[in-house]
TIVEX-664131 format. One record per residue: residue number from 0; x, y, z of N, C-alpha, C in turn. Coordinates in nm, 2 decimals, decimal comma. Each point is the difference from the previous one (the first is absolute). Example, Ala and Ser with C-alpha at 12.3 -4.5 7.8 and 13.67 -1.06 7.14 Angstrom:
# residues 2
+------+--------+--------+--------+--------+--------+--------+--------+--------+--------+
: dovo :    n_u :    n_v :    n_w :   ca_u :   ca_v :   ca_w :    c_u :    c_v :    c_w :
+------+--------+--------+--------+--------+--------+--------+--------+--------+--------+
:    0 :   1,32 :  -0,57 :   0,78 :  -0,09 :   0,12 :   0,00 :   0,09 :   0,12 :   0,00 :
:    1 :  -0,04 :   0,11 :  -0,07 :   0,09 :   0,11 :   0,00 :  -0,08 :   0,11 :   0,08 :
+------+--------+--------+--------+--------+--------+--------+--------+--------+--------+
***
This chain:
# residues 181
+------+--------+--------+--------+--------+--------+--------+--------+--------+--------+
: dovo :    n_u :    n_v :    n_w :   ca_u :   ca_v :   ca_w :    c_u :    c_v :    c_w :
+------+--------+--------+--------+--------+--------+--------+--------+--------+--------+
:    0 :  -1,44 :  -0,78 :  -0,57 :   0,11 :   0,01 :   0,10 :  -0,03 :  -0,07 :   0,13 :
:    1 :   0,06 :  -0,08 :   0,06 :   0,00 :  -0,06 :   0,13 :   0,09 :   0,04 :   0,10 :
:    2 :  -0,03 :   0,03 :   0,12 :   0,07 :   0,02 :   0,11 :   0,05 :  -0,09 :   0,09 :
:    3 :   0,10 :   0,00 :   0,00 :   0,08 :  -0,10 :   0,09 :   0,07 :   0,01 :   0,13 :
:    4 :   0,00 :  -0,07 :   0,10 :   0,07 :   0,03 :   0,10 :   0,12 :  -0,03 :   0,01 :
:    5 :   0,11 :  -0,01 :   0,14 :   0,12 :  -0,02 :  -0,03 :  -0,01 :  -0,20 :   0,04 :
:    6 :   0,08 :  -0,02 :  -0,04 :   0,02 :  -0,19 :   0,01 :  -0,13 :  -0,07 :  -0,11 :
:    7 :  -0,09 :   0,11 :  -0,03 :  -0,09 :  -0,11 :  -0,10 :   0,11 :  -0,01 :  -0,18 :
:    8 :  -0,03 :  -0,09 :  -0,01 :   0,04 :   0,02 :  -0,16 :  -0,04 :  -0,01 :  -0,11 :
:    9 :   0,10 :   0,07 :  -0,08 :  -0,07 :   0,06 :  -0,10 :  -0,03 :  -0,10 :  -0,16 :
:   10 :  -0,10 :  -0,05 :   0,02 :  -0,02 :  -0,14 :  -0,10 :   0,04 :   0,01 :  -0,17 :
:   11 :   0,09 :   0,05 :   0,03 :   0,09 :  -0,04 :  -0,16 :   0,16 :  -0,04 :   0,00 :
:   12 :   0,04 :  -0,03 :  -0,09 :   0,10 :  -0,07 :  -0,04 :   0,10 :   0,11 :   0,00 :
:   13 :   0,02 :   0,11 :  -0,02 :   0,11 :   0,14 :  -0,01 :  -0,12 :   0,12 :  -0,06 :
:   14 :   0,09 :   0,07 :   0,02 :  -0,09 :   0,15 :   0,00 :   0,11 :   0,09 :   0,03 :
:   15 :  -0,10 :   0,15 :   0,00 :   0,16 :   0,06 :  -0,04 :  -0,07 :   0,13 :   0,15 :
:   16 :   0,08 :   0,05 :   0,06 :  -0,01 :   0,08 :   0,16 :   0,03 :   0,11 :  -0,02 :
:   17 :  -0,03 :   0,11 :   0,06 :   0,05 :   0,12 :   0,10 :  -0,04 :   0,02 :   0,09 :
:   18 :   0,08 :   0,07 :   0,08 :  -0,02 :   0,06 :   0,12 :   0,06 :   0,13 :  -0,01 :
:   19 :  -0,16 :  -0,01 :   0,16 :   0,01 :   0,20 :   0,09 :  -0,14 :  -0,01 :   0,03 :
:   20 :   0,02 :   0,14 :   0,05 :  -0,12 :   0,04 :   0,09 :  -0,14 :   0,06 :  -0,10 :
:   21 :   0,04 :   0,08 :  -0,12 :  -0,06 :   0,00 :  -0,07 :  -0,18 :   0,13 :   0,04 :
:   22 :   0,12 :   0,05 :   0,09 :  -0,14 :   0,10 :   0,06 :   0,00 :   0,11 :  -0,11 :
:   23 :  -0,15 :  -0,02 :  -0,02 :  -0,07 :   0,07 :  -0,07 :  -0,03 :  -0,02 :  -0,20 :
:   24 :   0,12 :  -0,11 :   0,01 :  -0,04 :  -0,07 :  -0,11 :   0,07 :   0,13 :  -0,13 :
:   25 :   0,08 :   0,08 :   0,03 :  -0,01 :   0,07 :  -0,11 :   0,10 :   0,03 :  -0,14 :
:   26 :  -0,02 :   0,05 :  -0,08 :   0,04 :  -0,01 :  -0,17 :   0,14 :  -0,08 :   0,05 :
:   27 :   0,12 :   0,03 :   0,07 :   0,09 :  -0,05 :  -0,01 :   0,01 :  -0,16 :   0,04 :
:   28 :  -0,08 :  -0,01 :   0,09 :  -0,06 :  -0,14 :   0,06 :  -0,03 :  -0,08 :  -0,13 :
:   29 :  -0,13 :   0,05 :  -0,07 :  -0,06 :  -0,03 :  -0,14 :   0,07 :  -0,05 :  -0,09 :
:   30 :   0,16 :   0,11 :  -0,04 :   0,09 :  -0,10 :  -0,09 :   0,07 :  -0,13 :   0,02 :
:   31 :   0,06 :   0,02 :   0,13 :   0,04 :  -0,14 :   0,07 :  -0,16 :  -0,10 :  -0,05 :
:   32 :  -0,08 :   0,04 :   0,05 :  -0,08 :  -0,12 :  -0,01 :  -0,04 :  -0,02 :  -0,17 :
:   33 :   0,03 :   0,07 :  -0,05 :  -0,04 :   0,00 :  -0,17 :   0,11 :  -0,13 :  -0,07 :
:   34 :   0,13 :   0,06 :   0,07 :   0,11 :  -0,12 :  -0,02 :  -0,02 :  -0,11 :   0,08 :
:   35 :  -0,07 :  -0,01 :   0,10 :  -0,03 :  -0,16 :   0,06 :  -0,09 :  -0,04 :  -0,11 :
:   36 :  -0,06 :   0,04 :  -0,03 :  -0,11 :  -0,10 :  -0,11 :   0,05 :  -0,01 :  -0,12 :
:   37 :   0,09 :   0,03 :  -0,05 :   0,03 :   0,01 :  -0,08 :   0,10 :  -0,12 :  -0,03 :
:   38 :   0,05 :  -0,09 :   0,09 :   0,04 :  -0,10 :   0,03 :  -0,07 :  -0,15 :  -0,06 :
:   39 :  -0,10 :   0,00 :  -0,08 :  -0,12 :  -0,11 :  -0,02 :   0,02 :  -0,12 :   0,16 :
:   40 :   0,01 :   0,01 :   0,11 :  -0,04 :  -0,03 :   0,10 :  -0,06 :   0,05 :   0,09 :
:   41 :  -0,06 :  -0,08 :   0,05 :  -0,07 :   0,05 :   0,14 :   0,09 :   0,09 :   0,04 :
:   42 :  -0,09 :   0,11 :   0,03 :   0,08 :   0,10 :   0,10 :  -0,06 :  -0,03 :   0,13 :
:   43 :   0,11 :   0,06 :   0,14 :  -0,03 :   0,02 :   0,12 :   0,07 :   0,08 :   0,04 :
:   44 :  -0,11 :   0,14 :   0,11 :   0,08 :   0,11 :   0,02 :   0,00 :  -0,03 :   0,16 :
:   45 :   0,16 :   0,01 :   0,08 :  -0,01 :  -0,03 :   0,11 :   0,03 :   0,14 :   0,09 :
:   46 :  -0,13 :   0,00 :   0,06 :   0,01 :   0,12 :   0,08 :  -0,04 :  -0,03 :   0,15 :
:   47 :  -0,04 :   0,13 :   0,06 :  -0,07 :  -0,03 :   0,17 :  -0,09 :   0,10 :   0,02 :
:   48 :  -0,04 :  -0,04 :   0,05 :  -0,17 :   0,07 :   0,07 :   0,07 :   0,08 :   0,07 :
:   49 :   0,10 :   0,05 :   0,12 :   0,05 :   0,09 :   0,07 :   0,11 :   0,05 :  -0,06 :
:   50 :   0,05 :   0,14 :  -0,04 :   0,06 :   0,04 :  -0,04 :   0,14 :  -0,07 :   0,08 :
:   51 :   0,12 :  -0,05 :  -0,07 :   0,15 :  -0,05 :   0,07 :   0,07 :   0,13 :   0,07 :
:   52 :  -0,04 :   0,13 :  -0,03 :   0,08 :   0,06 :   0,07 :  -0,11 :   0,04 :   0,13 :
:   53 :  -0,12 :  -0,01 :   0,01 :  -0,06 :   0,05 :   0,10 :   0,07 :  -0,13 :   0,12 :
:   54 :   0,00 :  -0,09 :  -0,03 :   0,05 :  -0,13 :   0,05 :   0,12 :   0,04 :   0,06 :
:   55 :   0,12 :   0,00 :  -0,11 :   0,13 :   0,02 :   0,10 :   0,07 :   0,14 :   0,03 :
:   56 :  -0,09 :   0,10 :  -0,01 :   0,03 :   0,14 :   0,03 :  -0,14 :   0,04 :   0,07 :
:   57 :  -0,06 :  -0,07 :   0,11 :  -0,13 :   0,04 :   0,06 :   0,01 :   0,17 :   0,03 :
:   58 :   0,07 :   0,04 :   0,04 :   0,05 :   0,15 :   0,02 :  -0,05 :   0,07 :  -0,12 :
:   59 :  -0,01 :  -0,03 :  -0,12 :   0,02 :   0,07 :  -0,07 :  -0,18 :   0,01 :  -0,08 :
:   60 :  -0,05 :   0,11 :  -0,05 :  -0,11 :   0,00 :  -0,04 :  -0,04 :  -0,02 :  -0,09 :
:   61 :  -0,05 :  -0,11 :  -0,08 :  -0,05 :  -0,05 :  -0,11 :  -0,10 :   0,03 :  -0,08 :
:   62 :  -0,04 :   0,10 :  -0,07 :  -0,14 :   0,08 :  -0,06 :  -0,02 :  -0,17 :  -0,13 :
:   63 :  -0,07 :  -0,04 :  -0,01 :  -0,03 :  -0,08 :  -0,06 :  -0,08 :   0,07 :  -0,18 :
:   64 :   0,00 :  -0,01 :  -0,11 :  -0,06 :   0,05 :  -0,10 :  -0,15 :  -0,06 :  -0,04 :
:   65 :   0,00 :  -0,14 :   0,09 :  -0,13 :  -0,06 :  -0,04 :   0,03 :  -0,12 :   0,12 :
:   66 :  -0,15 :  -0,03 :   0,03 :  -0,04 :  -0,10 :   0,09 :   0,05 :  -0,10 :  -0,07 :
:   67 :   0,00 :  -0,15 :   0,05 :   0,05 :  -0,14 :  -0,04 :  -0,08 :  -0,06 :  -0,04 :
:   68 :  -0,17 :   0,05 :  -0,01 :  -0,07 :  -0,02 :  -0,10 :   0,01 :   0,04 :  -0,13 :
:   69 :   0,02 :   0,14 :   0,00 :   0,00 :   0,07 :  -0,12 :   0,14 :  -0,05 :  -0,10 :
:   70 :   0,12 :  -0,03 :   0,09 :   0,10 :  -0,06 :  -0,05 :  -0,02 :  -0,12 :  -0,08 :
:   71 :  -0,10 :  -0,11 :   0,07 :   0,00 :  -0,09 :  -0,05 :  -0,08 :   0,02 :  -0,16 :
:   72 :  -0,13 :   0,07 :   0,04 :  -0,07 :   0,02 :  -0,12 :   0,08 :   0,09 :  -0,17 :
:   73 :   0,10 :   0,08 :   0,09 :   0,10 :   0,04 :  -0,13 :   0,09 :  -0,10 :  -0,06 :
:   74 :   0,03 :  -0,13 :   0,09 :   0,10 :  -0,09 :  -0,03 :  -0,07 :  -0,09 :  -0,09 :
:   75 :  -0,14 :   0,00 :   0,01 :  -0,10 :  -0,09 :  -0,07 :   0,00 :   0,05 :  -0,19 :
:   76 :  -0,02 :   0,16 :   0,03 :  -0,04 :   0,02 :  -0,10 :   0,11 :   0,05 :  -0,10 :
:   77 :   0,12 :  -0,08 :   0,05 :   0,11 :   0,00 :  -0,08 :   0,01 :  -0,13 :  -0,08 :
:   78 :  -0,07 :  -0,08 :   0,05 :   0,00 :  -0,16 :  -0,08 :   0,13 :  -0,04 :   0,07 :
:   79 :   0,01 :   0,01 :   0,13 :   0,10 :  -0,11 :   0,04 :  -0,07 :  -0,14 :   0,03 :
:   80 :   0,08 :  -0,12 :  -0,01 :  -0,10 :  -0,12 :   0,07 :  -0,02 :  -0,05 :   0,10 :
:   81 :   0,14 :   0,06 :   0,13 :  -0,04 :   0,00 :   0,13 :   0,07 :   0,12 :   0,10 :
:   82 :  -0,06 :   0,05 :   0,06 :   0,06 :   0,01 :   0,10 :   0,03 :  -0,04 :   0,13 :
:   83 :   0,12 :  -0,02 :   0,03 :   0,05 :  -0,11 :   0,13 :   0,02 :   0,14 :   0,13 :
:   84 :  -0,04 :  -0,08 :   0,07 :   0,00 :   0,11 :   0,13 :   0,09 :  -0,09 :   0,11 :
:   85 :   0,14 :   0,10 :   0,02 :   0,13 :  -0,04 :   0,10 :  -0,02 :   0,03 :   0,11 :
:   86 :   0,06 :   0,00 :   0,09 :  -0,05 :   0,02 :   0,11 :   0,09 :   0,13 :   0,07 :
:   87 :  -0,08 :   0,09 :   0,06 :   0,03 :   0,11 :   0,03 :   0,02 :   0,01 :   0,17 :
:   88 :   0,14 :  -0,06 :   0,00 :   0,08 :  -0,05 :   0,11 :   0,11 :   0,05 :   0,03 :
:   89 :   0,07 :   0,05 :   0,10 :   0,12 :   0,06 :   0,01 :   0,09 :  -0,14 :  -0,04 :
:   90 :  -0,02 :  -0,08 :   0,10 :   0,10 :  -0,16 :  -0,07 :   0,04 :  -0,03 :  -0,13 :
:   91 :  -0,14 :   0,02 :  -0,07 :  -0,03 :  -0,07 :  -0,14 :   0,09 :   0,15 :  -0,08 :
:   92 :  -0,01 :   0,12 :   0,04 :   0,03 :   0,08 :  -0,11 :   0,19 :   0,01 :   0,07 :
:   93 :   0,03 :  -0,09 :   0,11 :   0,15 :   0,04 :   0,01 :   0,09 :  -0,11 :  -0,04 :
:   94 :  -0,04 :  -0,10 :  -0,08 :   0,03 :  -0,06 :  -0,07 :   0,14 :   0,04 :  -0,08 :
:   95 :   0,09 :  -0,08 :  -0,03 :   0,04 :  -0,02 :  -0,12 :  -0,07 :   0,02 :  -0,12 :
:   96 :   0,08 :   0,10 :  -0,09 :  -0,06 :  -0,04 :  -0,14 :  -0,01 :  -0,13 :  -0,04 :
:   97 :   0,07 :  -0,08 :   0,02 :   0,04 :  -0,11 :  -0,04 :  -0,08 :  -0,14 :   0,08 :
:   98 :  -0,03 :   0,04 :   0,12 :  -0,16 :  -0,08 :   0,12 :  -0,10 :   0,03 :  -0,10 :
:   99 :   0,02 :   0,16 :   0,00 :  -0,15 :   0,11 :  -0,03 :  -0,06 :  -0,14 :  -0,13 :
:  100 :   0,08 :   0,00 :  -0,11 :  -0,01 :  -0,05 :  -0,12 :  -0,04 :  -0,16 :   0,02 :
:  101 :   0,07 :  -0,04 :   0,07 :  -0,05 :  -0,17 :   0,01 :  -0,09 :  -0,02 :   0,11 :
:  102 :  -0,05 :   0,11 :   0,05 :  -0,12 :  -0,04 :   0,07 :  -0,14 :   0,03 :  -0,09 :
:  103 :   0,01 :   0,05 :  -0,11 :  -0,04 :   0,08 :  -0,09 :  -0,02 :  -0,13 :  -0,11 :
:  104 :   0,12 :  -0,01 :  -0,03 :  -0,03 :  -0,15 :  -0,11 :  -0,07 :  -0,07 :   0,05 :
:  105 :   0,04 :  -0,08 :   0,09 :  -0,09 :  -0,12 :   0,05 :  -0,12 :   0,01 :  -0,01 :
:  106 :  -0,07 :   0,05 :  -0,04 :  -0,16 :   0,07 :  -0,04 :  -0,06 :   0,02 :  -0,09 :
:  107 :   0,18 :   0,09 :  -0,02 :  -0,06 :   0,09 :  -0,18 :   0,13 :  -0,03 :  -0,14 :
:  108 :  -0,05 :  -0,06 :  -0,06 :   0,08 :  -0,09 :  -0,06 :   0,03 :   0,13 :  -0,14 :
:  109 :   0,07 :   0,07 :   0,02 :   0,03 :   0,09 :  -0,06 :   0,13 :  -0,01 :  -0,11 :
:  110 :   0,06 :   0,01 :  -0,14 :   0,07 :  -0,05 :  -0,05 :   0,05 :   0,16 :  -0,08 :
:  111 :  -0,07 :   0,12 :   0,04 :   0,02 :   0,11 :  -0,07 :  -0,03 :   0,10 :   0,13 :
:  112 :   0,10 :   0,05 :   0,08 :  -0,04 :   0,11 :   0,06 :   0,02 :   0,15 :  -0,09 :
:  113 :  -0,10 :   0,11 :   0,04 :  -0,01 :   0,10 :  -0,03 :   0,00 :   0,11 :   0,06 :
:  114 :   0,11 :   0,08 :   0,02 :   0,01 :   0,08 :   0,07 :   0,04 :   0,16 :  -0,03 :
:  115 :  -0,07 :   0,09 :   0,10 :   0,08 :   0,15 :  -0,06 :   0,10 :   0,02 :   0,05 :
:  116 :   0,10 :   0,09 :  -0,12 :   0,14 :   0,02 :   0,01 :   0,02 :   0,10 :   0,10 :
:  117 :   0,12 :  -0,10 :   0,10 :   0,04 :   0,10 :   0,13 :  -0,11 :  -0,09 :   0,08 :
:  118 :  -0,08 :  -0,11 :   0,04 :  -0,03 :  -0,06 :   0,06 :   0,06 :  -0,07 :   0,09 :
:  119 :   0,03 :   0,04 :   0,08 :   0,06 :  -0,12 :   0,13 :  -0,07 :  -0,04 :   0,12 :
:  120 :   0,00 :  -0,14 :   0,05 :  -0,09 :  -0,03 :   0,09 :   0,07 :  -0,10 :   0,08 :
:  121 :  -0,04 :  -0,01 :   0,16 :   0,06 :  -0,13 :   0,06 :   0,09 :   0,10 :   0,11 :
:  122 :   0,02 :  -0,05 :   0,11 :   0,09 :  -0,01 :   0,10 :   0,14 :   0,13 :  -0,05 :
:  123 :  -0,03 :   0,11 :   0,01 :   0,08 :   0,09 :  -0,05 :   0,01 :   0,07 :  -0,10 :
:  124 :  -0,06 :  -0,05 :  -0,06 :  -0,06 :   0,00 :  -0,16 :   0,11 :  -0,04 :  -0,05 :
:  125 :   0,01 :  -0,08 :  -0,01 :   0,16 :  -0,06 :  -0,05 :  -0,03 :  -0,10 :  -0,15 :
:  126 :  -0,17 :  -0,01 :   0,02 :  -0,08 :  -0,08 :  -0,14 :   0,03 :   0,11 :  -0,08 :
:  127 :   0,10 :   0,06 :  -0,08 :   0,02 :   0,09 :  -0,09 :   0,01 :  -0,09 :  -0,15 :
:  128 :  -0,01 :   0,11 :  -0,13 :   0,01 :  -0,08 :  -0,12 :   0,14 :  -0,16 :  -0,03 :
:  129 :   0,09 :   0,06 :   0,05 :   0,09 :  -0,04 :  -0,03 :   0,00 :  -0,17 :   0,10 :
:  130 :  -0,06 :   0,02 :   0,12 :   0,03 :  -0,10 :   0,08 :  -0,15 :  -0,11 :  -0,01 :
:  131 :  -0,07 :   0,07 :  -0,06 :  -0,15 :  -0,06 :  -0,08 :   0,07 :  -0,07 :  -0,11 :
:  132 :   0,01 :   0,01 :  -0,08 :   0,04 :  -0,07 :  -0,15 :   0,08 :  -0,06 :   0,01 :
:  133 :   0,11 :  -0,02 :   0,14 :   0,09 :  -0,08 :   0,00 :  -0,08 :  -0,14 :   0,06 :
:  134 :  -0,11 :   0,06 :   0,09 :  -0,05 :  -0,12 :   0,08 :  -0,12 :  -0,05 :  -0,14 :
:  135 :  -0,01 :   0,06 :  -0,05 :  -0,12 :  -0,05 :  -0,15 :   0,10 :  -0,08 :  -0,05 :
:  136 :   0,16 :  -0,02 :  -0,05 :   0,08 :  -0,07 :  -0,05 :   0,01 :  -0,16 :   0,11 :
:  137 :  -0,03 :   0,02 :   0,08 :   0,03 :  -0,10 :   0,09 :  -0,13 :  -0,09 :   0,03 :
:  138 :  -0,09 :   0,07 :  -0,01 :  -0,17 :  -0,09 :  -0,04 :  -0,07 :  -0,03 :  -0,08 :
:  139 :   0,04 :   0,08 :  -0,11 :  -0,03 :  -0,02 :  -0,07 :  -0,15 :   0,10 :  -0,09 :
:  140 :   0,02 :   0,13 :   0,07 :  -0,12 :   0,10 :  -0,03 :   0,03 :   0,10 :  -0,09 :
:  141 :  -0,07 :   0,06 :  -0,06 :   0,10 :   0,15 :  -0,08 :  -0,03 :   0,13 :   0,07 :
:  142 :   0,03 :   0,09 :  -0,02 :  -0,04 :   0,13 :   0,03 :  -0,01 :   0,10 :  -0,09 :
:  143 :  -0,05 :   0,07 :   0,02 :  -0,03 :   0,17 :  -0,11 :   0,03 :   0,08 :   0,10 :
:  144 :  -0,01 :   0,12 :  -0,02 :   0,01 :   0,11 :   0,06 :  -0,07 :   0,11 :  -0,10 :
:  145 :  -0,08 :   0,06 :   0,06 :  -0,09 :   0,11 :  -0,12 :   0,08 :   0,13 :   0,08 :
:  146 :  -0,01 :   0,12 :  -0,09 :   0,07 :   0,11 :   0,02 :  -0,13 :   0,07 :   0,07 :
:  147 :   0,00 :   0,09 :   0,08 :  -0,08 :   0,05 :   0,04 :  -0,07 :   0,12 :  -0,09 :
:  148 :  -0,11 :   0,03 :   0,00 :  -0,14 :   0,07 :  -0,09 :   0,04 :   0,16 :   0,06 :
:  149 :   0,00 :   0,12 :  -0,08 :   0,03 :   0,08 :   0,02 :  -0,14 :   0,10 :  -0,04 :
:  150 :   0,00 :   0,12 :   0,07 :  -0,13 :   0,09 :  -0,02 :   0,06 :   0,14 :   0,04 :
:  151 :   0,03 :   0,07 :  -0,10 :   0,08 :   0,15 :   0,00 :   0,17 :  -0,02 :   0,06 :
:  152 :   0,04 :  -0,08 :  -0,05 :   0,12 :  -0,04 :   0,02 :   0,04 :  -0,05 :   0,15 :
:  153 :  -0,11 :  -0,04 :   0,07 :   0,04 :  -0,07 :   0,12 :  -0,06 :  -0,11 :   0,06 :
:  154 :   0,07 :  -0,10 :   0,03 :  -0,08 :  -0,14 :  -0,03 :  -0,08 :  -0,01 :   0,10 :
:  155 :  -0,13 :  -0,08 :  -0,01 :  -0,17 :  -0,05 :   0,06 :   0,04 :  -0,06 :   0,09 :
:  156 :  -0,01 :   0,05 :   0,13 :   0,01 :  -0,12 :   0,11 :  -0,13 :   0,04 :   0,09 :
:  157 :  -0,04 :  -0,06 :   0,14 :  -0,05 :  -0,02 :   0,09 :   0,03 :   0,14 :   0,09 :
:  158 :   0,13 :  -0,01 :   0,00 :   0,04 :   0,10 :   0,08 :  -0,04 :   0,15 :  -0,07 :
:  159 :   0,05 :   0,01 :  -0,16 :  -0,02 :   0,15 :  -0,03 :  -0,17 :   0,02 :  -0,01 :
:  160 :  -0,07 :  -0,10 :  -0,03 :  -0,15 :   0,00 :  -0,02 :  -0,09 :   0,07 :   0,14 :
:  161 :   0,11 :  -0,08 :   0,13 :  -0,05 :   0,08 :   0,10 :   0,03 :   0,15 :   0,02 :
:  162 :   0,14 :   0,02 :  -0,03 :   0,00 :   0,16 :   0,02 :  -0,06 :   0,08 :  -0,10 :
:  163 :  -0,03 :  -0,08 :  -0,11 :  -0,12 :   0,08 :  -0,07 :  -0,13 :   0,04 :   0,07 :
:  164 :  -0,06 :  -0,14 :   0,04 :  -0,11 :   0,03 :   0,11 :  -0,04 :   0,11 :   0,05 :
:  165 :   0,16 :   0,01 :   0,13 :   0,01 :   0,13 :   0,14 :   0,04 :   0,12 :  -0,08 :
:  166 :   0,03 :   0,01 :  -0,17 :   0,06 :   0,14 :  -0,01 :  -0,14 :   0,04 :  -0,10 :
:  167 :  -0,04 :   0,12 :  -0,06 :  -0,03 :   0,03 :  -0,09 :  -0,01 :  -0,04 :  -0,11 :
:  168 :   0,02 :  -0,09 :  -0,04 :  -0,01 :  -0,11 :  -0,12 :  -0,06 :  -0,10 :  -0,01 :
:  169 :  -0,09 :   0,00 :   0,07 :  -0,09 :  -0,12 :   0,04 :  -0,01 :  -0,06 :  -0,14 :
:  170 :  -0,08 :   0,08 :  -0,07 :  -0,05 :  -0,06 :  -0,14 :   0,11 :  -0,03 :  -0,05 :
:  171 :   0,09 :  -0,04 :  -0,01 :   0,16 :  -0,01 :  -0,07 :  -0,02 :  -0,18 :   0,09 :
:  172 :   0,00 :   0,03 :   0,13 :   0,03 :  -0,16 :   0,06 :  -0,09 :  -0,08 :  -0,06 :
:  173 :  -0,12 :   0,03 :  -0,01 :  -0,16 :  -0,04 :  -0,06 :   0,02 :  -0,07 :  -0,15 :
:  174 :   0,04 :   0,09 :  -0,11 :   0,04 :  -0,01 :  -0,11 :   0,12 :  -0,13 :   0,01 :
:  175 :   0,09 :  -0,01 :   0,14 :   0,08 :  -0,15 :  -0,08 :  -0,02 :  -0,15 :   0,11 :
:  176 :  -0,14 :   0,07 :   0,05 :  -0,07 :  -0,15 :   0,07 :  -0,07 :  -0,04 :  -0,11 :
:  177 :  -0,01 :   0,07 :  -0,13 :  -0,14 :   0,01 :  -0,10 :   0,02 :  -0,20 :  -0,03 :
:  178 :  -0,11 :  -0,05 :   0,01 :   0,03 :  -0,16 :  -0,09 :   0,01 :   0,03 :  -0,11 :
:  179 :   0,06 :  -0,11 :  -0,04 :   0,06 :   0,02 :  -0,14 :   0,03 :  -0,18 :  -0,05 :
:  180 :  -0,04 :  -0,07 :   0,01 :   0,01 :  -0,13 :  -0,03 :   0,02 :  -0,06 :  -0,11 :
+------+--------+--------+--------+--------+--------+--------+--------+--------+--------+
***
């Protein structure tokens, strides 16, 4: 796996992308990235060292699941082949979906984005499925959308992992950071 910064590029001809913040790396994270490789292209996962909402919600308190080391080292040992690091900017994350993305290409020559369902990103969040696939028809990229990973009937996120954490279920949050690659 190689790490990349933002403006360096990514030395192949197409490859196939997601994005997010990807803290903590876990099982639900894991299937999205199971479907990026699954692509026979270079994969690249585009994330940021600073969480986006600690960025544009400074007010608000960000418990992080793992350092940006430990992230990177879970992103490794998923067999991704790069990870690109965006820039964790109020400017850069108030973007247009539609900026957000072609500041994004020019770099990362992406021909398959991969995304989880109910993903929206950009300037309002207005990068929703529908307005994604329309702009993939217009460049020429595809998109997926994976369904989100479920554990006792309620789906794996960042967010429920943490209030696993603070409540009495610690070992429950523990159990769906578990790697699984």
């Amino acid at each position: 796996m190689k790490l990349l910064k933002y403006k360096e590029l990514v030395p192949e001809l197409a490859c196939s992308a997601t994005l997010g913040f990807f803290d903590g790396v876990h099982l639900g994270h894991q299937k999205l990235l199971k479907a990026l490789n699954q692509k026979n292209l270079p994969s690249v996962v585009l994330t940021f060292e600073k969480s986006p909402k600690s960025i544009l919600f400074p007010e608000k308190k960000i418990v992080l699941l793992c350092s940006f080391a430990e992230k990177i080292e879970r992103l490794s040992a998923c067999q991704v082949d790069y990870v690109y690091l965006l820039p964790s900017t109020r400017s850069f994350l108030s973007q247009s979906y539609e900026e957000f993305l072609r500041s994004i290409k020019t770099f990362v020559p992406f021909v398959h984005l991969v995304l989880g369902e109910g993903a929206a990103f950009g300037k309002h969040r207005e990068g929703t499925q529908k307005n994604i696939e329309a702009l993939g028809n217009l460049w020429g990229f595809s998109t997926e959308y994976i369904p989100p990973l479920q554990a006792e009937g309620k789906i794996i996120s960042s967010t429920r992992i943490r209030k696993l954490f603070t409540s009495k279920e610690k070992g429950k949050g523990e159990e769906l950071l578990r790697s699984n690659p």
